[in-house]
ZAMARGU-4260 file (C-alpha; in steps of 0.2 Angstrom, whole numbers, plus 5000, padded with zeros to 4 digits):
<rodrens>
0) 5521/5534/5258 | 5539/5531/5260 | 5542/5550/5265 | 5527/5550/5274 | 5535/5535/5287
5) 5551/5543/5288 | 5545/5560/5291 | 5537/5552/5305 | 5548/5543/5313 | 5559/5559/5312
10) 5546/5570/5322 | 5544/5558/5336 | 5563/5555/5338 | 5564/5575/5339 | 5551/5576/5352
15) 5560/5561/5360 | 5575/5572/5360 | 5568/5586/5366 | 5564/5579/5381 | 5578/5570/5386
20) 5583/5579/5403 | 5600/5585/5403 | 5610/5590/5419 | 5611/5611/5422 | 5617/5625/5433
25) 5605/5639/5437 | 5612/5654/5443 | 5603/5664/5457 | 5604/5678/5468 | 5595/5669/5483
30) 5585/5653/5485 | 5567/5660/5484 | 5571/5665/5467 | 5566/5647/5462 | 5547/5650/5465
35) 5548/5659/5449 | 5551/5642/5441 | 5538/5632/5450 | 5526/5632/5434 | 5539/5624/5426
40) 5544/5604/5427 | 5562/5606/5434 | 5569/5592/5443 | 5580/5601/5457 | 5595/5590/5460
45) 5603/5590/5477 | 5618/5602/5473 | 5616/5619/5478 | 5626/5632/5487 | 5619/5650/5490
50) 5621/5655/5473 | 5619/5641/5462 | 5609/5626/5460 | 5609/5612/5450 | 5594/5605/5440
55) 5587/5590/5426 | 5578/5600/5413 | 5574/5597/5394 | 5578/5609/5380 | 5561/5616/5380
60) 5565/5621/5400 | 5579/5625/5396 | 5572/5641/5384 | 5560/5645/5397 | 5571/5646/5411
65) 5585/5659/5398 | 5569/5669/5393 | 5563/5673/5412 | 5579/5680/5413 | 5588/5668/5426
70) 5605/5663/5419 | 5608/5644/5417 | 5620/5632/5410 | 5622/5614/5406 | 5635/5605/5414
75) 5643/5588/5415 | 5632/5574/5423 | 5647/5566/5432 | 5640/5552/5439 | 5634/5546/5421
80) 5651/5550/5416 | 5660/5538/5428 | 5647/5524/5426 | 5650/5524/5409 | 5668/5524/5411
85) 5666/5509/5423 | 5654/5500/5413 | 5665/5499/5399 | 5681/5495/5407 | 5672/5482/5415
90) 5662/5475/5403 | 5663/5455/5399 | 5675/5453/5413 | 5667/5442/5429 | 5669/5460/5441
95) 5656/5470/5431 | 5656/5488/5440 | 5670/5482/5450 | 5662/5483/5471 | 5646/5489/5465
100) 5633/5475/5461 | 5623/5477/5448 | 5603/5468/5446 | 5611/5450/5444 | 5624/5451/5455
105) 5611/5461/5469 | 5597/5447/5466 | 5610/5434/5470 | 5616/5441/5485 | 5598/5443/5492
110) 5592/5426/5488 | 5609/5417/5495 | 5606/5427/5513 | 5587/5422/5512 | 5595/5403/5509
115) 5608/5406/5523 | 5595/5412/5535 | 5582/5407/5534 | 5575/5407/5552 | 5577/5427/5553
120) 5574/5432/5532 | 5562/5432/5519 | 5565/5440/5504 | 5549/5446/5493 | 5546/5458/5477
125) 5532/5468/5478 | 5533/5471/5460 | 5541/5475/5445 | 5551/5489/5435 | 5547/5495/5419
130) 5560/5482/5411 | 5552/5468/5423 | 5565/5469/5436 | 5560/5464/5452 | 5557/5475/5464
135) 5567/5466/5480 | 5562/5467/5498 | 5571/5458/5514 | 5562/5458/5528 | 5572/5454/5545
140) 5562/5449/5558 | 5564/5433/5571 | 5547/5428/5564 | 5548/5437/5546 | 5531/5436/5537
145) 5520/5438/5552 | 5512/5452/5557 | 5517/5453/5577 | 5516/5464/5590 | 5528/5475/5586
150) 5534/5492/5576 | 5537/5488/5557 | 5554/5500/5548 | 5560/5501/5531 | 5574/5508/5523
155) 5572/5514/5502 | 5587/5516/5494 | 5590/5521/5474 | 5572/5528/5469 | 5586/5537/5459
160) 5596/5525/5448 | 5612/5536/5448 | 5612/5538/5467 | 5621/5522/5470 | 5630/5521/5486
165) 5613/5517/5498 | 5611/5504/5485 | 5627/5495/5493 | 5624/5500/5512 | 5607/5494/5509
170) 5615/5475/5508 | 5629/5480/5521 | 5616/5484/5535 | 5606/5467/5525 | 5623/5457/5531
175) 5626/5463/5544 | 5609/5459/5555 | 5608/5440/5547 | 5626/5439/5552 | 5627/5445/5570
180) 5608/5441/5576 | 5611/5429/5591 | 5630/5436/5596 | 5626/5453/5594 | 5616/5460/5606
185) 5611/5473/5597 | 5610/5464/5582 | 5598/5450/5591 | 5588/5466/5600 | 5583/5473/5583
190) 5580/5458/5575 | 5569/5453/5591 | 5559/5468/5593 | 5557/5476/5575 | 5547/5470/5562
195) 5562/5478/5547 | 5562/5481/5529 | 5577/5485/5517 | 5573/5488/5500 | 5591/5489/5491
200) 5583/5495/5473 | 5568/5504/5469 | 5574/5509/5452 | 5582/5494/5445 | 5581/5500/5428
205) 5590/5518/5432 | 5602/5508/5438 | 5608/5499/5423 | 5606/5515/5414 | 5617/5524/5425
210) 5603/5536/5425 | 5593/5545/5439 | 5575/5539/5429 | 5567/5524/5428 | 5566/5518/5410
215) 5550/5527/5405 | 5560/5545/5410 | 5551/5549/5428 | 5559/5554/5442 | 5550/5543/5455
220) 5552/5555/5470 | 5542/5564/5458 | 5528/5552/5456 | 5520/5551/5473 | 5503/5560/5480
225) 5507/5577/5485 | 5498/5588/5498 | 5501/5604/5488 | 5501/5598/5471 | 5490/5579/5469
230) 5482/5578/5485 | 5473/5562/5477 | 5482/5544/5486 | 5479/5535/5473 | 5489/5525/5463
235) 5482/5532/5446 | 5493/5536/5433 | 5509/5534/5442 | 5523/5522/5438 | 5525/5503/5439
240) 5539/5505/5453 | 5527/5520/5462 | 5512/5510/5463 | 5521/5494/5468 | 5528/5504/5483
245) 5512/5513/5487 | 5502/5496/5485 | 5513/5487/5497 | 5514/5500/5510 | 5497/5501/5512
250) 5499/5482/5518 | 5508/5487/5532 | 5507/5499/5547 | 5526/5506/5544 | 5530/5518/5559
255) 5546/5525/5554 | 5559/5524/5538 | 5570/5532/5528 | 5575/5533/5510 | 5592/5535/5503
260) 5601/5545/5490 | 5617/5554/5483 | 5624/5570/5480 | 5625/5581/5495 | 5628/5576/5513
265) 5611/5579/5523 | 5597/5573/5533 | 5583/5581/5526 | 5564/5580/5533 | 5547/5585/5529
270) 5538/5597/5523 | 5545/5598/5505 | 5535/5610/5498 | 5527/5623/5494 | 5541/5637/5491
275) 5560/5635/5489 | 5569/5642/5503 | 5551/5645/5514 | 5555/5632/5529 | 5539/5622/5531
280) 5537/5614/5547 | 5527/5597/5548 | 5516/5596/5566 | 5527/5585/5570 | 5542/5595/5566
285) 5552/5594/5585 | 5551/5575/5582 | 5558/5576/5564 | 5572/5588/5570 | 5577/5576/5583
290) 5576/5564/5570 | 5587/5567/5558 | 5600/5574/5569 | 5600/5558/5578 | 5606/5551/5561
295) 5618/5564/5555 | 5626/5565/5573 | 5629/5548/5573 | 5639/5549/5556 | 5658/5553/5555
300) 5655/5569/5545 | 5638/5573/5541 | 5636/5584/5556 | 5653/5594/5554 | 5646/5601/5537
305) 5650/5617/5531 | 5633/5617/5520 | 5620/5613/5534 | 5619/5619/5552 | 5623/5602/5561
310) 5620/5592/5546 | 5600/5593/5544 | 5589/5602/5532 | 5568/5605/5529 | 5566/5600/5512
315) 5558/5616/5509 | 5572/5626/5516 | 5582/5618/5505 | 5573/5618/5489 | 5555/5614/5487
320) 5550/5597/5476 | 5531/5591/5474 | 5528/5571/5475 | 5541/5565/5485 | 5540/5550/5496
325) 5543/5557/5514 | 5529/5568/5513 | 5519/5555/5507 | 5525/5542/5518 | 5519/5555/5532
330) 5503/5562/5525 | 5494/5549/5521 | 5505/5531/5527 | 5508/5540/5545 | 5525/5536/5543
335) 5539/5545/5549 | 5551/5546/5535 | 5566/5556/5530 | 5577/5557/5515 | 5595/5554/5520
340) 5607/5562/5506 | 5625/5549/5510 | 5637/5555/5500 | 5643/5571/5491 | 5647/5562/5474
345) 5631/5551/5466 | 5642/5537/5461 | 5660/5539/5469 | 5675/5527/5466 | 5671/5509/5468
350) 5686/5509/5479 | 5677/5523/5491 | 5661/5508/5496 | 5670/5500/5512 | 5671/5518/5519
355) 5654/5524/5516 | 5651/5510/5526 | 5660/5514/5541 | 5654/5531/5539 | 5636/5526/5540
360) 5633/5510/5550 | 5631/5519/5568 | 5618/5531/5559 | 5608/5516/5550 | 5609/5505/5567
365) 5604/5521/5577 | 5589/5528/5566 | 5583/5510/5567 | 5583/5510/5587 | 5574/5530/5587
370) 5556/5519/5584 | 5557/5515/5602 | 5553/5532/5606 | 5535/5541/5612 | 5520/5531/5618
375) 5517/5512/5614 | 5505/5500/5617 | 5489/5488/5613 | 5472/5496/5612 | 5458/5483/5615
380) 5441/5480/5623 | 5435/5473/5638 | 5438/5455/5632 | 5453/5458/5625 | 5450/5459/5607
385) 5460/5471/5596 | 5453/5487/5592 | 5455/5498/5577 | 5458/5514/5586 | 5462/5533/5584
390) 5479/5541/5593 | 5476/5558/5596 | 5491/5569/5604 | 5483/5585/5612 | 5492/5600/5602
395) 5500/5590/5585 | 5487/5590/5573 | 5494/5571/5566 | 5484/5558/5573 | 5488/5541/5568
400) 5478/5523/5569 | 5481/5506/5578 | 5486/5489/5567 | 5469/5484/5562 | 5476/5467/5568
405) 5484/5466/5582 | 5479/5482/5590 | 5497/5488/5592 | 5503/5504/5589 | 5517/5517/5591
410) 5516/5536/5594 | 5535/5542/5591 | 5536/5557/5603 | 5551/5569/5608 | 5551/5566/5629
415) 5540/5578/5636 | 5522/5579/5644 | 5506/5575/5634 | 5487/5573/5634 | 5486/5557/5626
420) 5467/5554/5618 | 5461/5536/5611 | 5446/5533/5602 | 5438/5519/5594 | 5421/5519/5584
425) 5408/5513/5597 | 5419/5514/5613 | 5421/5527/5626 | 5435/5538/5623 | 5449/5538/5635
430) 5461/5554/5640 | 5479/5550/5647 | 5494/5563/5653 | 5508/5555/5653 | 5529/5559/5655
435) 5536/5553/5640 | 5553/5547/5642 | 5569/5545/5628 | 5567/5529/5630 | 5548/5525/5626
440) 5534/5524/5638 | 5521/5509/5635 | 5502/5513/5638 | 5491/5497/5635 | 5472/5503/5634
445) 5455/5493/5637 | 5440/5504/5630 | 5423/5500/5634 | 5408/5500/5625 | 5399/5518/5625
450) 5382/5516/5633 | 5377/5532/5626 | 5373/5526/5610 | 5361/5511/5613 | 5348/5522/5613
455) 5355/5535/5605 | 5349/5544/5591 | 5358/5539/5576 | 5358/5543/5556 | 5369/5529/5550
460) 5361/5529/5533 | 5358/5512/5533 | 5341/5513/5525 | 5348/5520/5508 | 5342/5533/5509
465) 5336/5551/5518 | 5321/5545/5524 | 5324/5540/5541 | 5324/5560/5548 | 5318/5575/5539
470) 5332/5579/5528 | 5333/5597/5520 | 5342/5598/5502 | 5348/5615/5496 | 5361/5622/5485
475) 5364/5618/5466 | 5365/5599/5470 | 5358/5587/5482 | 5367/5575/5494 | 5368/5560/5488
480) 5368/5540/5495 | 5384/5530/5493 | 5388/5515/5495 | 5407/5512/5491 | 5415/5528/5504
485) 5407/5522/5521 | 5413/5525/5538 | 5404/5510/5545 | 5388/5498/5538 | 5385/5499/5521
490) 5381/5518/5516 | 5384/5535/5519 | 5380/5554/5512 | 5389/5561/5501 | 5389/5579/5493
495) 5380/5584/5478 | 5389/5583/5461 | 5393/5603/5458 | 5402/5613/5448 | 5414/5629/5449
500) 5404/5644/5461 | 5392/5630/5466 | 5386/5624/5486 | 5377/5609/5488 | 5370/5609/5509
505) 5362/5593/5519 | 5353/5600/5534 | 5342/5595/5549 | 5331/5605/5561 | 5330/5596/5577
510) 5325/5599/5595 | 5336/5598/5610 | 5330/5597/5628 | 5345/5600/5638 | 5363/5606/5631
515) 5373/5592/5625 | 5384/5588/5609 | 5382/5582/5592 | 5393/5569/5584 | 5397/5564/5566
520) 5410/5555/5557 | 5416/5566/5540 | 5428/5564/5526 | 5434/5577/5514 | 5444/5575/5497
525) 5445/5591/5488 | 5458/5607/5483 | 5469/5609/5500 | 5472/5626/5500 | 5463/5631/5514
530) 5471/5618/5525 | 5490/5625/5524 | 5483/5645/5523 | 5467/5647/5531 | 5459/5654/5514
535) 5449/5640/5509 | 5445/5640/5492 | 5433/5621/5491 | 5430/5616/5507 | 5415/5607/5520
540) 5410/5617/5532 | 5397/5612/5547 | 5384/5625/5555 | 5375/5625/5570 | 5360/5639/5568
545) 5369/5647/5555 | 5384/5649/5563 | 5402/5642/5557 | 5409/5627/5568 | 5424/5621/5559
550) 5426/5619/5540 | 5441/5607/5532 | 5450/5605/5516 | 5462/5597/5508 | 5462/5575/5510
555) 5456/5571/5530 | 5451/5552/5530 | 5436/5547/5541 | 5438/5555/5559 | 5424/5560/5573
560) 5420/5576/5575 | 5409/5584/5590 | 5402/5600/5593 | 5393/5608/5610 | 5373/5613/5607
565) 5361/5622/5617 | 5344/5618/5624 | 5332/5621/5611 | 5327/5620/5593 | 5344/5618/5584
570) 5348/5621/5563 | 5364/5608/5558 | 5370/5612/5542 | 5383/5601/5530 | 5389/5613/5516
575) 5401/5608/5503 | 5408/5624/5494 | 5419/5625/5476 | 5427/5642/5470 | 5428/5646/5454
580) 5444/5635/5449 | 5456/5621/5454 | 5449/5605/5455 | 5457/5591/5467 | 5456/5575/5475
585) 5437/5567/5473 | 5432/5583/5474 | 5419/5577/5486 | 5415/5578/5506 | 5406/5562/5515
590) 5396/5562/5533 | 5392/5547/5539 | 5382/5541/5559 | 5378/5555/5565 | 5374/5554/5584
595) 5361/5569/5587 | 5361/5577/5604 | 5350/5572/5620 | 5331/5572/5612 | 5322/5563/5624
600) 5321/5564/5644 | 5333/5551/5652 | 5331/5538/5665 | 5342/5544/5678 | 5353/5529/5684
605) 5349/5517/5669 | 5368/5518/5664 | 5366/5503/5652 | 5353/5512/5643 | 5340/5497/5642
610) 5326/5506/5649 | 5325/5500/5666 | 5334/5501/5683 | 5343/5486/5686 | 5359/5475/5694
615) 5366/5480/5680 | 5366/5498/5683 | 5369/5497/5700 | 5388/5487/5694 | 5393/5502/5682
620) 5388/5514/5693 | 5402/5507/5706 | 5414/5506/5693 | 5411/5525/5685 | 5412/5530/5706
625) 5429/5523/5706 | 5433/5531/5689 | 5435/5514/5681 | 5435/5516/5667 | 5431/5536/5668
630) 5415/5540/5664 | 5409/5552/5650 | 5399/5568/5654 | 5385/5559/5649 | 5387/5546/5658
635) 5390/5557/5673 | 5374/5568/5672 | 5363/5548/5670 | 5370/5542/5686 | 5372/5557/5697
640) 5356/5554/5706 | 5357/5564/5721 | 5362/5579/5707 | 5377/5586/5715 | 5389/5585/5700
645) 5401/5570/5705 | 5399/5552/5706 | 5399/5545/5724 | 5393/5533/5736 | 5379/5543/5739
650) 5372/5539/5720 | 5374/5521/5722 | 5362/5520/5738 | 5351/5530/5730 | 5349/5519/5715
655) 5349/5502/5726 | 5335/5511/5737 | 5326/5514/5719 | 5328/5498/5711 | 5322/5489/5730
660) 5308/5503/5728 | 5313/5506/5748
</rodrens>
């Protein structure tokens, strides 16, 4: 039994050792060459020149990578050697790691500022490590803890534990607010007019280790949902530091941030992925270009490197990583994030801190400031109550949503001219062009409620069921009823359960009689290869008489969809298709109120929908003359009495004449 204990304890130690990741070089003709490595785990570090690059691999990796044919070789791991070397000549003196701070000395720093001021700082974990380190956040605000009208930053620095020096500026820039808000204008204006966040530590643990993982091994820009390789936001199966983040960003509406690390000089920004040396431009891509150059011009020698043209990168450029936190933060958290790599050694000499500082503080303070840019504002409705809206900018296919709170939101923009669209579930949607200027152009929005859908025709699903219209079912599933995935009330419909090769359709036939539009709210979580290629693998796709309107893939949250139909009787189809392989996200697609098109004559001029001609009417007809707010085409085609196409006085005579039955 004896053997039998130690021959196990062997076993699991070797496989321990086995995947213990070790620093390499990997030797390469040119950067695509990478691709051939993407089935393996590789963690690309931030070293690479046009012929090498330098990676975190295990032994097993290691073989892989020597049997493909790719030459590799491990290497010293520097920054573990010099933290190492300082930790032991430091160790049991009162200075441990000389200028850097480690956990205890960091936490007492923090807490003393939150002491010191108070009025302008509260510091909060949002969770813990693996070890049951806290997981600090400072939040900077004149009113910190409440939700105002205003655009809410964070900063992220050491998601890797050896990439120490944004650990340090992270308190500098921490310091510096609380100690120059009220004499320093700029200081006091960003403290005034931003809601900020400064996380020094995301990865305690790897910090104590001198060691780039957290203490259960994972990289945690790693860990994150990943629009090519886990397009599933969730927090399942990651890591207690991942999760904390995650779950505490989805308390907030963050507009723009920036994580920092070690080991190249670089401002990199989305897409990361999906192939090394294949730039992949977000939608947003001018913005992000203007972004991070804003940041690398502003520092002393990150724009003058002799690595990157003017001192930025695309991440996928560069080298392609799956499940970092940039493309997350942009994804799925509407976030504007980049990765800012601050200096070319991970942990340089103590001595060497004062300087990064210097180096960096006009980048930090400046990237800050750039969430003043684009289109601003408060959407609400006619009585002033805060609206959860949708921002749509006509041409960048990256909408993102109001503060279900305050109504607030912020539309970073480069300056130019754009169509601006705001929707809100229930009101009518406005249109705006505006000149965008460097310095921000504020738009505050009143929608009114849509008319068109008091007496609309509406599936909501609210009966539990699909008895309300005649329904048709086909495929190898049926639709189903949920109750937990809804865009509004209690229920939606959902596609059937299928397998590989498999279809499962929802479809209606229904008469129209004049040509109008159909709307619908949908959802889709599923494989997203369709949405970066165009060959959709799983998918939903929406039919009008057999003919393909639009089909998605990929993970699209609730969003209002609309499609011109014709006189007549009309076929509307929902279809949710699978391939014969990869499975991801929910694997599902939802619809939920569906407004059918125009099925019954109108009563022209009844612009309240109520069924009879009144006051009423005759008040929003004015306003809709004198385009305030703008009436929809609906709404046009109701009140346009005299039937010449336009709203004028005209209409309004001929409606008070009607309603005096003169």
């Amino acid at each position: 039994m004896k053997q039998l204990i130690i021959f196990i304890i062997i076993s699991q130690s070797l496989i321990f050792a086995s995947s213990e990741r070790f620093l390499v070089e990997i030797n390469i003709n040119q950067i695509e060459e990478l691709n051939l490595l993407n089935h393996l785990d590789i963690h690309y570090d931030h070293k690479r020149s046009a012929k090498q690059v330098h990676a975190f691999v295990n032994e097993e990796i290691f073989n892989d990578i020597k049997l493909i044919g790719i030459e590799i070789n491990k290497i010293e791991n520097k920054a573990l050697t010099y933290f190492n070397e300082l930790n032991n000549e430091t160790r049991n003196s009162d200075n441990p790691l000389r200028s850097y701070n480690n956990y205890t000395e960091m936490t007492a720093i923090l807490q003393n500022i939150a002491i010191e001021y108070p009025e302008i700082t509260q510091l909060i974990s949002i969770g813990q490590s693996v070890q049951g380190r806290e997981l600090w956040v400072m939040n900077i605000s004149d009113n910190p803890g409440i939700n105002e009208i205003e655009p809410e930053f964070k900063y992220v620095a050491n998601m890797h534990g050896d990439e120490v020096v944004g650990r340090e500026l992270s308190l500098n820039l921490i310091e510096w607010l609380c100690e120059n808000y009220s004499t320093d204008p700029r200081a006091t204006h960003l403290v005034n007019n931003v809601d900020i966040f400064i996380m020094p530590s995301m990865n305690p643990d790897g910090f104590e280790m001198g060691s780039r993982y957290n203490a259960n091994g994972v990289d945690l820009n790693r860990d994150f949902p990943d629009q090519f390789d886990d397009p599933n936001n969730s927090t399942l199966g990651r890591q207690p530091e991942t999760i904390a983040l995650m779950e505490w960003t989805w308390e907030h509406n963050f507009i723009l941030s920036a994580n920092m690390h070690g080991g190249a000089l670089v401002a990199n920004y989305p897409f990361d992925g999906p192939y090394s040396g294949n730039y992949s431009a977000s939608p947003d891509d001018e913005l992000f270009i203007e972004l991070a150059t804003t940041y690398s011009n502003n520092h002393s020698e990150m724009y003058q490197s002799n690595s990157f043209s003017n001192g930025i990168t695309n991440g996928s450029q560069w080298y392609a990583i799956f499940g970092g936190m940039q493309d997350w933060n942009y994804i799925w958290e509407k976030d504007f994030d980049i990765t800012l790599e601050q200096s070319e050694d991970k942990w340089p000499n103590s001595s060497e801190l004062p300087q990064f500082w210097e180096d960096n503080k006009e980048s930090l303070l400046t990237y800050i400031e750039q969430i003043f840019k684009g289109v601003y504002g408060v959407v609400s409705d006619e009585n002033g109550n805060p609206l959860h809206a949708e921002i749509i900018i006509n041409g960048i296919d990256h909408n993102i949503f109001t503060d279900t709170e305050n109504g607030d939101y912020y539309r970073l923009l480069t300056a130019g001219n754009y169509d601006i669209t705001i929707q809100s579930f229930g009101f009518e949607t406005q249109t705006f062009n505006l000149d965008i200027q460097n310095s921000g152009t504020e738009l505050n929005v009143q929608l009114v409620q849509d008319q068109s859908l008091v007496n609309a025709e509406i599936e909501d699903f609210e009966s539990g069921g699909f008895n309300s219209y005649n329904w048709i079912f086909s495929g190898n599933s049926n639709w189903e009823i949920d109750e937990s995935i809804v865009f509004e009330g209690g229920f939606s419909a959902k596609s059937g359960n299928i397998g590989h090769n498999q279809h499962t359709t929802l479809s209606i036939e229904y008469e129209v009689i004049e040509d109008s539009e159909i709307r619908f709210y949908r959802k889709v979580s599923c494989e997203n290869v369709g949405a970066s290629t165009g060959n959709y693998y799983d998918y939903l796709k929406f039919e009008i008489n057999g003919i393909e309107q639009n089909k998605w893939a990929g993970e699209h949250d609730w969003g209002l969809i609309n499609f011109p139909v014709m006189t007549g009787m009309n076929n509307f189809s929902w279809t949710y298709i699978k391939d014969s392989g990869v499975v991801g996200g929910e694997d599902r697609a939802w619809i939920d109120f569906v407004i059918f098109p125009i099925h019954e004559n109108l009563l022209i001029g009844d612009l309240n929908s109520d069924g009879e001609l009144n006051i009423v009417d005759i008040v929003l007809l004015v306003n809709y003359t004198l385009s305030n707010p703008i009436p929809s085409e609906e709404l046009v085609q109701i009140g346009d009495i005299n039937d010449d196409n336009v709203l004028n006085i005209l209409d309004i005579v001929l409606l008070v004449n009607t309603i005096l039955d003169v």
